[in-house]
C-alpha positions in Angstrom: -163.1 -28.3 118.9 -160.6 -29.2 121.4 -157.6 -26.4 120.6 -155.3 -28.5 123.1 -155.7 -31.3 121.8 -155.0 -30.0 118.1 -152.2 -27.4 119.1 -149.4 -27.3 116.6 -145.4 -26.9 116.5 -144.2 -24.9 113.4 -140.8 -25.1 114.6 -141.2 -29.2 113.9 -139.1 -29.8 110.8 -141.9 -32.2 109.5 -144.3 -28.8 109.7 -146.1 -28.1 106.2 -148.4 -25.1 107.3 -150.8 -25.5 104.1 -151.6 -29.5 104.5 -151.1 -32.6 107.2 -147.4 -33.0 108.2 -146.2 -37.1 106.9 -146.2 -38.2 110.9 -149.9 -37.4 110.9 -150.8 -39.0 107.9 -148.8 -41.7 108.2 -149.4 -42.7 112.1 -152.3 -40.3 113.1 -149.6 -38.3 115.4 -150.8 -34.8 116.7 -148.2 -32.6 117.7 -148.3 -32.6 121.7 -147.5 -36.2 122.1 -145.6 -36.6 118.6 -142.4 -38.9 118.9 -141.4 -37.8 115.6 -141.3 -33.8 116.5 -138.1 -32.5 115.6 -137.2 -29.4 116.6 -135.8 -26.6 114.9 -134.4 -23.1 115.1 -133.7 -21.2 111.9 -132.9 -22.1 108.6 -130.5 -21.4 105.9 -130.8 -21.0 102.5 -128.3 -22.2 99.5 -128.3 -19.9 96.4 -127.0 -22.3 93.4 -129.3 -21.6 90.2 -126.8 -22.8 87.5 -126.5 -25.9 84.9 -127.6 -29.8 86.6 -123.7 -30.4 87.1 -122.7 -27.3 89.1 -125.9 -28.2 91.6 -124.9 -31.7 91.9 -121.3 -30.7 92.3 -122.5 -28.3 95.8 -124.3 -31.1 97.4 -121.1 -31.8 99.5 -121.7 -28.6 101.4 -124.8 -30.6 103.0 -122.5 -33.0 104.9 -121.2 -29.7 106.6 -124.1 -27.8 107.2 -125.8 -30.5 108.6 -123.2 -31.1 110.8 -122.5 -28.0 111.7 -126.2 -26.9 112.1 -128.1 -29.8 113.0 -131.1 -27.9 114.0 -131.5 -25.9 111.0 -134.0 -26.4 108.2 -131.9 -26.2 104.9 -133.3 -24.5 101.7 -132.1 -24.9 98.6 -133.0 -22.3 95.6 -132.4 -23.5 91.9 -133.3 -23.6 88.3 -132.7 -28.0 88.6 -135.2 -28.7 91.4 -134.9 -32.4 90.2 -131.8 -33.1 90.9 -131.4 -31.4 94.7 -131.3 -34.0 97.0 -134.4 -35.2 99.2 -132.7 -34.4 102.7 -132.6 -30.8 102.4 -136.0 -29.8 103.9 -137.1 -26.9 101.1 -136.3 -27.2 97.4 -137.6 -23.8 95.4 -137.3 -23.8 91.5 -136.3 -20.0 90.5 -139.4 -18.3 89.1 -141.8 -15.4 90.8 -144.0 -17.5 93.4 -140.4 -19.0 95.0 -139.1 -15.8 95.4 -142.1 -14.3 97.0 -141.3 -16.9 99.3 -137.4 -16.4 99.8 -137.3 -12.6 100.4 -140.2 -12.8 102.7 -138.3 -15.0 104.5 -135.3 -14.5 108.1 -132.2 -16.6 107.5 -129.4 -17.4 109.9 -127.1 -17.7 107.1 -127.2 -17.6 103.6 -124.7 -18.7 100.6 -124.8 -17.6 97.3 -122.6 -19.6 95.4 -123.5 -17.8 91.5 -121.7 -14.9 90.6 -124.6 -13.6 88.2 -126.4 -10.5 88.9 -130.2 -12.2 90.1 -128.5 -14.1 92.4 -126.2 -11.3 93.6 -128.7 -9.0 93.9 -131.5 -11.4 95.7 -128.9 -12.2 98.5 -128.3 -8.6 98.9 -131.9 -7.7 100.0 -132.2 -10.7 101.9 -132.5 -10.4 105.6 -130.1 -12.9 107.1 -128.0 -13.4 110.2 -124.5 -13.8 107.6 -123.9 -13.8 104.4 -121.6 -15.8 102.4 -120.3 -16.2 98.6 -121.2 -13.9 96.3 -123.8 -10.4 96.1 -124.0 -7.2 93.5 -121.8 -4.1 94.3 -122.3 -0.7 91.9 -124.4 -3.0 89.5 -121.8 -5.8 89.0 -120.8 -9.1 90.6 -118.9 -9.0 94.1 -117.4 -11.2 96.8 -119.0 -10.9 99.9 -116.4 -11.3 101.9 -112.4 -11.6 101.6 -112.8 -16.0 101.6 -114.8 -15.2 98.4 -111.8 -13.2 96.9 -109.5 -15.9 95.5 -112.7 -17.8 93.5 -113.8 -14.6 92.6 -110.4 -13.5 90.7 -110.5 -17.0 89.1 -113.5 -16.1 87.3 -112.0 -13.2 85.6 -108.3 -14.1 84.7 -107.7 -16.9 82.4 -104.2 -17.0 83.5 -105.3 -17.1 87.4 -107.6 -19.5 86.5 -104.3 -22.0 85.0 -102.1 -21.2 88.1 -105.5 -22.5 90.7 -104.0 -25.8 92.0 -106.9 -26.1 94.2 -110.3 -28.5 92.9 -113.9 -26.1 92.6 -114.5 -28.0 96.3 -111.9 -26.8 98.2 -112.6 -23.5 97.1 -116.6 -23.8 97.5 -116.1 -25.3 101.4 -113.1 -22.0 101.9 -115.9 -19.5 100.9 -117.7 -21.0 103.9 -115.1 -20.5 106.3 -114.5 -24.2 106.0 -111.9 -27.0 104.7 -112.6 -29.4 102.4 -112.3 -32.9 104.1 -113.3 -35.1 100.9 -116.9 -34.9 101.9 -118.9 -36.5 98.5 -121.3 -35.3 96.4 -125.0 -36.6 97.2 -127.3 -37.3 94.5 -131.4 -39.4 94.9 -130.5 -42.6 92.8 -133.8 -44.9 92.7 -132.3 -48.5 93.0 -135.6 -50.1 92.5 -135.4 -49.5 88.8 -134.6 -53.0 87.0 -132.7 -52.6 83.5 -132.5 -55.8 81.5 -129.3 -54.3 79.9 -129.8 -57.4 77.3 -129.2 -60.0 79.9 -125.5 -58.7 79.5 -123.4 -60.5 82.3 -119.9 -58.4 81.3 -118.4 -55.3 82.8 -120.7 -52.4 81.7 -118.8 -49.6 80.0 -120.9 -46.1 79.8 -120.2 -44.0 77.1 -121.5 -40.6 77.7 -120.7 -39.6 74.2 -121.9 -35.7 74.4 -121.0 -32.7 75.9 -124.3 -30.1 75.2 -124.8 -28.1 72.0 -122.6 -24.7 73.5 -119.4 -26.8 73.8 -117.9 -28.2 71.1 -114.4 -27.6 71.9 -115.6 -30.9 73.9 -116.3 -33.3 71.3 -114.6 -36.4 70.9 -114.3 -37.6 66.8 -116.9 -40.0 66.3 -114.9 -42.5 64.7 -112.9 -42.4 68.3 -116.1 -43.7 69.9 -116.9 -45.9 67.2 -112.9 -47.5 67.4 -113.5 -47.5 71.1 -116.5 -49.2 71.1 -115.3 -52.3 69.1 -112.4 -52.5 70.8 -114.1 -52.5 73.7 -116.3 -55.6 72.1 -113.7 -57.2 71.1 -111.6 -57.8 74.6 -115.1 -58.9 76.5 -116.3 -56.0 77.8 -120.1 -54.4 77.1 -120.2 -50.5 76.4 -123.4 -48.8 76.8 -124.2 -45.6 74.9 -125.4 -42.6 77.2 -126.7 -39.4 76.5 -130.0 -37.5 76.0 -132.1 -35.7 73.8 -129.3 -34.0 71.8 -127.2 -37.0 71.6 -130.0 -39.3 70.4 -129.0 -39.4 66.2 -125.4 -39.8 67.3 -126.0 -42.8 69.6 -128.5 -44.2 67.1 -125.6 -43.7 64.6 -123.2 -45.4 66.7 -125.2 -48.6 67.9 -125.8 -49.3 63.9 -122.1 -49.1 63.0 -121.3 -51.1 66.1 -124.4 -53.1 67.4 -123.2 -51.4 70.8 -126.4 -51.3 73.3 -128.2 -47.7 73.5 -131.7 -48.0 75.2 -132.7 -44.2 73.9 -132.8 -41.0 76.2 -134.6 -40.6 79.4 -135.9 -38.5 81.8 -133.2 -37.0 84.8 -133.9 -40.2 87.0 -133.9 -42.6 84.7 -131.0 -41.5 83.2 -129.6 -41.7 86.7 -130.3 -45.1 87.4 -129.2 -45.9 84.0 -125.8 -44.9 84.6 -125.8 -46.4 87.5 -125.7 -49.9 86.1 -122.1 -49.2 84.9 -118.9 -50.5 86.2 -116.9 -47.5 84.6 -118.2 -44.2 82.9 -115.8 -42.4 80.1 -116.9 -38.9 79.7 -116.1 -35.2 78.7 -116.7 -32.3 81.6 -120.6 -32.2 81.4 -123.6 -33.3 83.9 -123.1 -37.1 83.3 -119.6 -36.6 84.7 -121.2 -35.1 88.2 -123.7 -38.0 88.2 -120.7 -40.6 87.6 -118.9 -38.9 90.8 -122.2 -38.4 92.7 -122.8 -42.4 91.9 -119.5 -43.5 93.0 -118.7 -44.6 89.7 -114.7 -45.3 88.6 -114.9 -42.2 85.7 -112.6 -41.9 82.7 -112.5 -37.9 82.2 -112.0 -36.3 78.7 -110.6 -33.0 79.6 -109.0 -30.3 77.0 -110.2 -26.6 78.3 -110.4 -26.7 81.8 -108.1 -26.6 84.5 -107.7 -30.6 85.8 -107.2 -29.7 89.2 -110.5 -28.0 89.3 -111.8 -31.8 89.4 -112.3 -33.8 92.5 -112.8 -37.5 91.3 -112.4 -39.0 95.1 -109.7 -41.7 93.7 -111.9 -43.4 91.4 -110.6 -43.6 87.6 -108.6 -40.9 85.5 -108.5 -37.7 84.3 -107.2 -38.0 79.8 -105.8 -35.0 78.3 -104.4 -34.2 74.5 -101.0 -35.0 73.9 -100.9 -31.5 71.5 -101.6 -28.0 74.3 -104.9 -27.0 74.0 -104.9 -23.1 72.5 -108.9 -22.8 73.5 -109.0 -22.5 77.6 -112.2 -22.0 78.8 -114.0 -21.5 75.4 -117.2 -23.0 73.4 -115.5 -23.2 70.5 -111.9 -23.8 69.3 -109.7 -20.8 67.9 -106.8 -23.1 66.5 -106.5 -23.3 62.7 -103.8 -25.7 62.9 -105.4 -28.5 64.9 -108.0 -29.7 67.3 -106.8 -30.5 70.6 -109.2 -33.4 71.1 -107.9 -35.3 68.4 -105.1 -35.6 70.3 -106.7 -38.1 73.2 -105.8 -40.8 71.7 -108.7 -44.6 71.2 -105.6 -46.5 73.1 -105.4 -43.4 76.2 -109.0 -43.9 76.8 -109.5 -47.7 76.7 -106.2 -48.7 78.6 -108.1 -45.8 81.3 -110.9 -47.5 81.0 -108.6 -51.5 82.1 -106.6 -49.3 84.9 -110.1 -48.2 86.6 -111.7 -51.5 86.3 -108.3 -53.1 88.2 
């Protein structure tokens, strides 16, 4: 065996280690005379475990470091491998073999961007050139360092929390020492997907009609939807039901009353490219409302318990609130005996939203 001729470059971004790198299999390359070898010199790894939405909702970061740090390799650790997109160079789902892996590993920076404990705690024993976000102090959560401070104290005061006039993105890019320039989310969308959509040739109205089992304070009356739906029919437009597994009876339920389209639930890029066949989405605060922004997509938002400024929609649609104050900030479930807030977002609120965005 010629060792020259078959010397390697594990500083190549393309470098597996364990099988053939994609120049070699794809054009027989070797790595002394590869026109494809790109060099690198560290890497840096992105802590963000959490819910689909809150990963899709980092991927701006990624415009940054890679222009900050073009020669880095990014990693990316997460309980939503799916939905981290393709141009960060490692994507580790959160279980023992991963983080084996990660701790074995020399950073030049890492972010944690959790405040939990396993995530506070891993970036603690990690051995890395800077930290940044969020680690574990005397057994409980801490900010790493004093740009962490201001999202930290958010977490922990309701009434902090209301007086934040700053969206989740300008305060994610300020824990990296960084300003927010309006960089957008990045999301894998497979285009090649063809959906008949009924042959429908009208403006395509999503209707992300849930907003998971632990939130209710979310919910939007179904005879809302249904009333939106047919007035929806009614002026010439085409609403599509969206949701998944958990919305599935109530979609069914609605597309009988209303012979509104619903093509069933799907997996996470299917449901992707499904929502990407809409001209406007309507939604509450859950992951379909990341994958509308992620998409591009002009987005009606329901909102009732969260801060609105907290939401970065890049000048595409409108945020609806209840005419009546919400009593239930920040919680699952609602405390007010006299009313629910959401009752107060009104069929009209939503669908003349829903004609503003399409203009």
């Amino acid at each position: 065996m010629d060792l020259k001729k078959y010397s390697y470059k594990s500083d190549c971004r393309h470098f597996v280690g364990t099988v053939p790198c994609k120049p070699h299999k794809q054009f027989n390359y070797h790595c002394n005379d590869c026109p494809m070898y790109d060099k690198t010199d560290g890497i840096i790894l992105i802590i963000k475990l959490g819910a689909i939405g809150d990963v899709i909702r980092t991927t701006p970061l990624l415009h940054k470091l890679k222009k900050e740090y073009p020669t880095k390799r990014i990693w990316w650790l997460t309980y939503s491998p799916d939905i981290v997109p393709s141009l960060v160079d490692k994507i580790f789902h959160y279980d023992l073999e991963s983080l084996e892996i990660i701790k074995s590993t020399d950073y030049d920076l890492a972010i944690n961007l959790d405040k939990d404990l396993h995530a506070g705690a891993l970036i603690k024993i990690l051995n890395a050139k800077e930290k940044l976000g969020f680690t574990v102090k005397d057994g409980v959560p801490a900010p790493i360092k004093e740009a962490s401070i201001p999202k930290f104290i958010t977490g922990l005061f309701d009434d902090a929390n209301k007086e934040n006039t700053k969206s989740y993105l300008e305060e994610m890019f300020e824990i990296c020492n960084w300003k927010f320039e309006g960089e957008e989310y990045i999301l894998d969308c497979d285009e090649t997907i063809k959906w008949d959509l009924m042959n429908n040739s009208k403006k395509v109205i999503g209707l992300n009609t849930g907003c998971g089992a632990r939130w209710v304070t979310r919910l939007w009356n179904d005879n809302n939807w249904i009333e939106l739906i047919e007035k929806l029919q009614a002026n010439g437009y085409y609403p599509l039901l969206l949701g998944g597994k958990q919305e599935d009876e109530k979609n069914k339920y609605f597309a009988e009353k209303t012979g509104a389209y619903y093509p069933g639930y799907f997996s996470l890029s299917l449901f992707i490219s499904l929502m990407n066949q809409c001209d406007v989405i309507v939604s509450a605060v859950t992951m379909g409302m990341h994958i509308a922004i992620a998409l591009k997509k002009q987005l009606v938002l329901m909102n009732n318990i969260f801060n609105p400024k907290e939401f970065e929609l890049y000048g595409r649609g409108e945020i609806v609130q209840p005419t009546a104050e919400c009593m239930c900030f920040f919680r699952p479930n609602c405390i007010n005996k006299e009313y629910f807030c959401m009752d107060f977002i009104s069929v009209d609120a939503i669908y003349n939203a829903i004609i503003r965005s399409i203009k």
